[in-house]
N, C-alpha and C positions, 0 to 999 in steps of 0.2 A: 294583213290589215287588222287594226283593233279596233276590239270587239267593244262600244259604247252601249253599256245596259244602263235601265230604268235604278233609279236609287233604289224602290224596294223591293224590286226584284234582285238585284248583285247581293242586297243584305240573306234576302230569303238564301239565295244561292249560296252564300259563307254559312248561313245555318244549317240549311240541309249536308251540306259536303261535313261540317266541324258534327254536328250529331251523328251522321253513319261512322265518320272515325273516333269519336268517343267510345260508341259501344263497342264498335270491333276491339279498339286498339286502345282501350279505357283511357280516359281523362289527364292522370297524370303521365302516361307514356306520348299523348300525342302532342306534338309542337307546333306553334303559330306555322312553320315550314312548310310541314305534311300538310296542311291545311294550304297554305298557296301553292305548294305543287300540285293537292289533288286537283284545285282551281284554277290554275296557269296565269296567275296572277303575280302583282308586283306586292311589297310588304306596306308600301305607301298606299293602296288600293284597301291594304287589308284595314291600315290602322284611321286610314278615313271614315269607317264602318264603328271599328271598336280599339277601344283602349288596348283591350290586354283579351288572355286566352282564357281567364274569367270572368270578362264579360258576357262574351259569346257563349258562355254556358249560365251565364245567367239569363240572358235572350232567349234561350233554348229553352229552358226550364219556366218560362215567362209564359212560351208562345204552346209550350206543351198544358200547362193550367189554366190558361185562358179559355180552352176548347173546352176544358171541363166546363169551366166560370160562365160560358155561353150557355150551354146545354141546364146546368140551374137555373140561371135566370131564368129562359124559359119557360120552365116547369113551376117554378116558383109565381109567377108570373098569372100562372092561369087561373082562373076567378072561381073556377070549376070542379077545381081540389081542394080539399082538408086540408088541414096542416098536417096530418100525421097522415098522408096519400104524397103529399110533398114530399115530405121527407122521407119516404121508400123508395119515391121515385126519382128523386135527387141520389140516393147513396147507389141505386144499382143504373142510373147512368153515369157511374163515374169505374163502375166494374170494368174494364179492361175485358175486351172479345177475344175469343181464340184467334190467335194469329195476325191481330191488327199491333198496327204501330206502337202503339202502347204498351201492350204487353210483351213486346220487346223487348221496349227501352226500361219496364219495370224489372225484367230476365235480367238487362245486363246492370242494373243499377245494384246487384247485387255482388255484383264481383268485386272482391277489393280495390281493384285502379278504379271505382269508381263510387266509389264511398263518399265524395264530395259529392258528386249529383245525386246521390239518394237522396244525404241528407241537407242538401238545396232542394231537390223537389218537395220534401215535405213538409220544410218549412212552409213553402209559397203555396202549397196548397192550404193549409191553415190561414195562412195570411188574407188569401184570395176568397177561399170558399165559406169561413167564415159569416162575412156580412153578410151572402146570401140566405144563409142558413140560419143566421139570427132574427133574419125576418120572418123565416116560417115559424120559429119559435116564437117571434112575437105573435105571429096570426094565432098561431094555438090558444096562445094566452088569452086575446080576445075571445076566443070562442069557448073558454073555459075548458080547453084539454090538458091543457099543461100548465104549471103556476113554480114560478121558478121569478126571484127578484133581478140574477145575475144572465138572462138571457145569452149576451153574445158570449161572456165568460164563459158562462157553462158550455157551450158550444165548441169554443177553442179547448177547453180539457178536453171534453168528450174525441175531439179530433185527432189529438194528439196521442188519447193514449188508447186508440184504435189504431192508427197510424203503427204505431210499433208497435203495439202486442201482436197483429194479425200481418206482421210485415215478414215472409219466409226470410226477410234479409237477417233481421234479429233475431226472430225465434223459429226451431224445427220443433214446433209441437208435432205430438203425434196425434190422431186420428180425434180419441178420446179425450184427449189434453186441450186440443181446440175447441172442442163440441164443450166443455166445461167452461171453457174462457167465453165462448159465444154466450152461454145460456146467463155467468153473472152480469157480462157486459150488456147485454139486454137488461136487464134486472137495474143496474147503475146507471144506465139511459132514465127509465121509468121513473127510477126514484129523483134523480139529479135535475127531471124536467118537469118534475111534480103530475104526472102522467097514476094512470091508477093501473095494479099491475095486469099485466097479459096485453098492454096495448099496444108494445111491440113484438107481438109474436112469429110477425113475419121477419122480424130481424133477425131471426137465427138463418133463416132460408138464405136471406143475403150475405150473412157475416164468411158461412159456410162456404156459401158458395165462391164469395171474392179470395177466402184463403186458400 
């Protein structure tokens, strides 16, 4: 008898199956195939859902930054925080916990077969987290902590070039070589957000701790 699912549960179901075979069997090794045979599905079934086998990893990579993009908003959200309370508590909910899903998928996002989803997630996280984080910058501004004319701009560098410097996929600093990248990249935060110095000093705590 066939098996008639809910549309976004059969999609949910092509996502969850194609992301465990991504990281196992990295990205460019696994085929549209592996993917309806681990699902027992037809190819017609599969391309009702998506185009191609970079779709579905861009779905993935979508529905992986959104949970971030939730979890900001949130925080951003509350009337309750500072801007510079926001924005601590935005960067270390986005730290990946020992042995949760995430930090799995950031494990394998470093193996060469998957060199495309690294650097697709980190695009979309820029993309995504962004805006939210332009508005904490703007709140700062209002409240006279920070004074920077390029808000969301400066944001999207700063993201970016945290994003790779503290990424193990790019670089194996050692011990000391980090703790030194931590303490300017603090320092270029400060200055870039027009912040007076020592305001992010709990950022080494985080930078530290996510590397």
């Amino acid at each position: 008898m066939r098996i008639v699912k809910e549309h976004e549960e059969r999609r949910n179901e092509i996502l969850n199956i194609a992301q465990a075979l991504f990281v196992t069997k990295g990205f460019t090794k696994t085929t549209i195939n592996d993917i309806l045979q681990a699902i027992g599905i037809a190819k017609g079934t599969f391309y009702h859902y998506f185009k191609s086998k970079e779709e579905v990893l861009d779905a993935i990579i979508e529905r992986i930054i959104q949970a971030d993009v939730v979890k900001a908003q949130h925080i951003a959200a509350n009337p309750a925080l500072s801007a510079v309370d926001k924005l601590f508590a935005i960067l270390l909910a986005q730290a990946p916990q020992q042995g949760d899903e995430k930090e799995q998928l950031i494990e394998h996002f470093h193996q060469p077969d998957n060199a495309e989803m690294h650097q697709k997630s980190l695009v979309q996280a820029v993309i995504h987290l962004s805006p939210v984080l332009t508005e904490v910058i703007q709140q700062g501004i209002k409240e006279k902590i920070f004074n920077t004319d390029y808000p969301q701009e400066t944001v999207e560098f700063l993201l970016v070039s945290a994003q790779v410097m503290f990424d193990d996929g790019f670089f194996q600093w050692q011990p000391e070589e980090m703790q030194q990248r931590a303490v300017a990249f603090v320092q270029l935060m400060e200055r870039a957000l027009g912040a007076k110095n020592g305001s992010f000093k709990k950022m080494l705590t985080i930078l530290l701790k996510q590397s």
